[in-house]
C-alpha positions in Angstrom: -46.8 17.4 66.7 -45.5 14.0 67.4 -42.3 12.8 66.7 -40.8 8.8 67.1 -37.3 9.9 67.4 -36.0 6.4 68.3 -36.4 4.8 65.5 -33.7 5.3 63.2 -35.7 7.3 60.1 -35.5 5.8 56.2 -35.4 9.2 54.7 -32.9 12.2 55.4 -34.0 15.4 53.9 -30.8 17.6 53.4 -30.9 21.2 53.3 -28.0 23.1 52.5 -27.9 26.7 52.8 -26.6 30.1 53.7 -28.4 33.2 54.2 -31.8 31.9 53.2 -34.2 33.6 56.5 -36.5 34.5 53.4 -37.2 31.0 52.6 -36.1 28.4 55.1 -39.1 28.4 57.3 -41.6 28.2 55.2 -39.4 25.2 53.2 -39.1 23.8 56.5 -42.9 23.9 57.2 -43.5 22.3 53.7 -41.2 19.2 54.6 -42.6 19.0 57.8 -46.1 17.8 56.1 -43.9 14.4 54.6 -41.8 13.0 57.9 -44.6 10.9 58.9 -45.0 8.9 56.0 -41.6 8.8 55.0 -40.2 8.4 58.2 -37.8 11.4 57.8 -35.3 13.8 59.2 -34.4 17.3 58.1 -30.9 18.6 58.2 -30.3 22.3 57.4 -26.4 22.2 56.8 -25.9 25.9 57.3 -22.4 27.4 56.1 -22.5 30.3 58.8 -25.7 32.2 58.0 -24.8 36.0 59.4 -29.0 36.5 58.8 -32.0 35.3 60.8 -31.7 32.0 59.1 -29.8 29.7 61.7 -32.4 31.5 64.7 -35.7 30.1 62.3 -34.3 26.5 62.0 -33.2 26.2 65.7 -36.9 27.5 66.6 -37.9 24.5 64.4 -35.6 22.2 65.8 -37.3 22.5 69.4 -40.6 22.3 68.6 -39.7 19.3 66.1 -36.7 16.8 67.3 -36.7 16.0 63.7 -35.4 19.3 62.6 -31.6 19.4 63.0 -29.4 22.1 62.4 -25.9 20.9 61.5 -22.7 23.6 60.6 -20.5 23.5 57.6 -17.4 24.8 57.9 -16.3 24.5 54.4 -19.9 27.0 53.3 -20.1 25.0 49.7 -23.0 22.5 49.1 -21.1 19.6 48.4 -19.4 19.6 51.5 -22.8 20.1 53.3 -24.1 17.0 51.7 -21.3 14.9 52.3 -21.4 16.1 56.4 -25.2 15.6 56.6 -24.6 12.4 54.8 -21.7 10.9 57.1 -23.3 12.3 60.5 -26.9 11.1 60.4 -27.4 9.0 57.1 -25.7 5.9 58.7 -29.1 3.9 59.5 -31.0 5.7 56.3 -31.9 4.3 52.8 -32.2 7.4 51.0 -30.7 11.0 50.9 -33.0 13.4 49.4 -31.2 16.8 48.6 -33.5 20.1 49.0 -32.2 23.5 47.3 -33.4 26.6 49.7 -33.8 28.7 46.8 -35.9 26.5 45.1 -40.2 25.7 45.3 -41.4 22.0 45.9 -44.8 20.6 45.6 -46.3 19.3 48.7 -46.0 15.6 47.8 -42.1 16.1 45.8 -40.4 13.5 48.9 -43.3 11.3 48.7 -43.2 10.8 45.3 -39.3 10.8 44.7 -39.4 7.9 47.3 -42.3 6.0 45.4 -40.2 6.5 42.5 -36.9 4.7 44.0 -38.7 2.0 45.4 -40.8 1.5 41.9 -37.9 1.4 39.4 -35.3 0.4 41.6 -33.4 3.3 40.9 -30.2 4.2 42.6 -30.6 7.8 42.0 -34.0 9.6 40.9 -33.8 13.2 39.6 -35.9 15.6 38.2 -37.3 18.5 35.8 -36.3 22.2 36.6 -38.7 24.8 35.1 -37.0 28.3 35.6 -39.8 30.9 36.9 -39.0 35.0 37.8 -40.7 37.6 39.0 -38.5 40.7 38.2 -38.2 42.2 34.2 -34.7 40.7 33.9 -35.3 37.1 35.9 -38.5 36.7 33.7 -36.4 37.0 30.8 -34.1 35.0 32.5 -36.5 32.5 33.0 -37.5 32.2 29.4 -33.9 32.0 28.2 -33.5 29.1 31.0 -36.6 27.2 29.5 -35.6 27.6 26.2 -33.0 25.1 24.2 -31.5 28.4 23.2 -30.4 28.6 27.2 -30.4 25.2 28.0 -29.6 23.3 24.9 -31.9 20.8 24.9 -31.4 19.7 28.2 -34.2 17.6 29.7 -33.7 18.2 33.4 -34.1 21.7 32.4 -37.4 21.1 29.8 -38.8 17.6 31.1 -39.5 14.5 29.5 -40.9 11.3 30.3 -39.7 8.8 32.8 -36.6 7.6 31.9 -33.3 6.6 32.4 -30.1 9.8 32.4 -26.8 10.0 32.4 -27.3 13.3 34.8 -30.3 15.1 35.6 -30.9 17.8 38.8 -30.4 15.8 42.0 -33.1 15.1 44.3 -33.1 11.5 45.6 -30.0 8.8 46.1 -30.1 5.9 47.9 -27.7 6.5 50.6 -25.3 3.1 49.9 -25.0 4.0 46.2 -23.7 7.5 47.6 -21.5 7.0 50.3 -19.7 3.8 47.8 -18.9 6.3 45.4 -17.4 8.5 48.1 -20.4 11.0 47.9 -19.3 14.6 46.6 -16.1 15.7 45.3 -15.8 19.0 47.6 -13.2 20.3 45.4 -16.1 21.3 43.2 -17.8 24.5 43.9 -20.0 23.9 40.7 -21.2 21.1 38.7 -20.4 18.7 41.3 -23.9 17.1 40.6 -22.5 15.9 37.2 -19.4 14.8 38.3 -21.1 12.8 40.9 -23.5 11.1 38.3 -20.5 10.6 36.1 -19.5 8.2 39.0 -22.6 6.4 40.0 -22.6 5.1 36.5 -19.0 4.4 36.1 -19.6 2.2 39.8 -22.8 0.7 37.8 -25.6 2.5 39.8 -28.8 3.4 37.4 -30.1 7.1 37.4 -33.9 7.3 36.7 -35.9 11.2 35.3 -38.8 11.1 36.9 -42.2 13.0 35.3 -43.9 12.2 38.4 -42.8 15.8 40.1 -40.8 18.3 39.6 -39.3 21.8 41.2 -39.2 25.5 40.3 -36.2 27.9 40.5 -36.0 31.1 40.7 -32.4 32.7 38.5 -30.4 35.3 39.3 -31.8 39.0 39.1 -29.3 40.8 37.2 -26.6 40.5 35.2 -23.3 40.2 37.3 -25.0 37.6 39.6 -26.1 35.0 36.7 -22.2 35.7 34.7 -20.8 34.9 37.9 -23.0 31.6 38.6 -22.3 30.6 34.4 -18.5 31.2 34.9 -18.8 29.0 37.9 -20.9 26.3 35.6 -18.2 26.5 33.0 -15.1 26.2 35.1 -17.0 23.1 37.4 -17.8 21.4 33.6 -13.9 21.8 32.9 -12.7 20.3 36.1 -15.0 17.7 35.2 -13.4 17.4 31.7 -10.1 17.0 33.5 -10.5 14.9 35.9 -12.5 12.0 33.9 -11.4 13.4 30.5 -14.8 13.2 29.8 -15.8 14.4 26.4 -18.5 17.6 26.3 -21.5 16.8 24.8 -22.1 19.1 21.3 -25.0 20.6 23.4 -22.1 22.0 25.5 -19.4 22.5 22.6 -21.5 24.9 20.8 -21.6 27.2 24.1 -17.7 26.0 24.6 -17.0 27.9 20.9 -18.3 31.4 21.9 -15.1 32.7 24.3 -12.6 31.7 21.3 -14.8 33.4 18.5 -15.3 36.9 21.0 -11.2 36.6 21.1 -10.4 36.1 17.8 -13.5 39.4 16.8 -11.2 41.4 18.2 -8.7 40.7 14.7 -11.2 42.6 13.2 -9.0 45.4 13.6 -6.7 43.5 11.2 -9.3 42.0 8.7 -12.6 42.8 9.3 -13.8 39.4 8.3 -12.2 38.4 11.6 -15.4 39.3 13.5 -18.1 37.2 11.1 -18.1 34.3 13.4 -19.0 36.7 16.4 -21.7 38.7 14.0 -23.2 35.4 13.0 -23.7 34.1 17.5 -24.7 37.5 18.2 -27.3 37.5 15.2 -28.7 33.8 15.9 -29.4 34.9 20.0 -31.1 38.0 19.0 -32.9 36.3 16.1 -34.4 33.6 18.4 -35.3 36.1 20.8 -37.3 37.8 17.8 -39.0 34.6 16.9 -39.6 34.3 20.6 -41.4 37.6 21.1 -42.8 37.5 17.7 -43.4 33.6 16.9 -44.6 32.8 20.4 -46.0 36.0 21.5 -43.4 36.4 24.5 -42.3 39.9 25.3 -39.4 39.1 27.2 -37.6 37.3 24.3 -35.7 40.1 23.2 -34.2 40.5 26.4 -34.2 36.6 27.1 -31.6 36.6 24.1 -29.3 38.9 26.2 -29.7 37.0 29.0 -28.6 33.6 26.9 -25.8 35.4 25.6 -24.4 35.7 29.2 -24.9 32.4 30.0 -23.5 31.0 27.1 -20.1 33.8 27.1 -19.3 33.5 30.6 -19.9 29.5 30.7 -17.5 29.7 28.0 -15.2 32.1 29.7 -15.1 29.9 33.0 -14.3 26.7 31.0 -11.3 28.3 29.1 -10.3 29.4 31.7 -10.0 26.6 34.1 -8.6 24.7 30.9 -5.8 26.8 30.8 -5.1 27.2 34.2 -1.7 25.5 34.0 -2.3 24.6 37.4 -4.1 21.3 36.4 -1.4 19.8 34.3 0.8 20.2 37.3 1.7 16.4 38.7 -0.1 16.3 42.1 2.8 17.0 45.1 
């Protein structure tokens, strides 16, 4: 393979990860296809990988001077980002951010960049469709898809091209980032919204793309995806906080669920204490009955378990980052 490493590249292709050996290389190989015509680099921003992942991407590195593998100190995302960013993107146009975990087709750079440079977008992101493989991450999966998981949210269903407030990062031009200060690396979770919230604020347009899109794969059981929805919740309230940005009603009818579990537990007072509870639980498992029933699915039944974690622990994490009275504290 040939590689023009002196000229300074328009494209860097950021990779963070962290115990990924499973994945990496053949991510890396699928990238590798795109450098050429988008005159790219590839950063793996590795947070200290105790697996075989840091020995694949150095192998990559010397057979491909393009491959660069870069450490992050602080382990979170954002803060591999922001390094990747400050270290090589200097000379680059755009920053085009790859999850490990994730599945890309083969022309996903190509056509994020035709995107940018057709709309003039300052930031292009995409769809997200949730695939599994075991019983629970099919089910999952379908709750993920469905607006009774997601709410409605197009970055998780699709759409057409148009223009967000937020949508699943994949491309940003690299002035627009590094103006706005790039990520906030005191977010461990939704610091993708946060970000966006920014880029707008500064004036910087944010364009949906239907012109590709990516697959993820959820978590496989049930403390794994609590923990990653606690996370979600308490990175949406640290958002909350530090804009005072208003939740969306997509978000406050998740938001409602940790109050109405506290106040079931009246019940032992007045029974009609746990009605509100009855009446969440009921609609989850209903939809999952329409789901296995209506659409034919047979892991809606489950999929409604698997939304009423996400929606309880999202809940959970944003109460209880709200209430930390830690954040009302005047900054030292």
């Amino acid at each position: 393979m040939t590689a023009d490493v002196s000229a300074a590249p328009r494209c860097l292709i950021v990779i963070p990860c962290l115990n990924e050996e499973k994945h990496i290389g053949p991510l890396i190989e699928k990238l590798q296809g795109s450098l050429d015509a988008l005159n790219a680099r590839i950063v793996v921003a590795d947070g200290g990988s105790t697996d075989r992942t840091r020995e694949i991407v150095e192998w990559f590195a010397v057979a491909d001077p393009r491959v660069i593998l870069l450490d992050n100190p602080k382990r979170i995302q954002s803060a591999a980002v922001n390094l990747a960013a400050s270290t090589f993107g200097a000379d680059c146009e755009y920053l085009i951010r790859i999850d490990a975990h994730g599945e890309y087709p083969d022309d996903y750079c190509l056509q994020l960049e035709r995107e940018a440079d057709v709309m003039n977008a300052d930031s292009v992101v995409v769809a997200m469709q949730t695939v599994g493989f075991s019983t629970f991450q099919k089910a999952t999966a379908v709750a993920q898809n469905s607006k009774l998981g997601n709410g409605g949210s197009k970055h998780r269903t699709g759409a057409r091209g148009h223009w967000v407030d937020h949508g699943h990062h994949a491309l940003m031009r690299v002035e627009a980032f590094q103006t706005v200060g790039g990520y906030d690396e005191t977010f461990r979770h939704n610091e993708d919204a946060e970000l966006d919230y920014r880029l707008r604020q500064a004036g910087f347009r944010i364009w949906m793309t239907d012109k590709t899109s990516m697959v993820y794969y959820p978590r496989s059981s049930v403390g794994p995806l609590f923990r990653q929805y606690f996370g979600y919740g308490r990175g949406r309230a640290r958002n909350f906080l530090k804009h005072r940005s208003r939740p969306s009603l997509r978000q406050l009818l998740p938001l409602s669920v940790m109050p109405v579990a506290v106040g079931a537990l009246l019940a032992i007072i007045n029974w009609a204490a746990v009605i509100p509870f009855g009446l969440w639980a009921v609609a989850c498992l209903g939809y999952g009955a329409w789901l296995a029933l209506g659409q034919r699915n047979p892991y809606g039944p489950l999929a409604a378990v698997s939304a009423m974690v996400m929606h309880f622990a999202w809940s959970a994490g944003f109460w209880r980052e709200l209430l930390d009275y830690r954040q009302w504290r005047p900054a030292s």
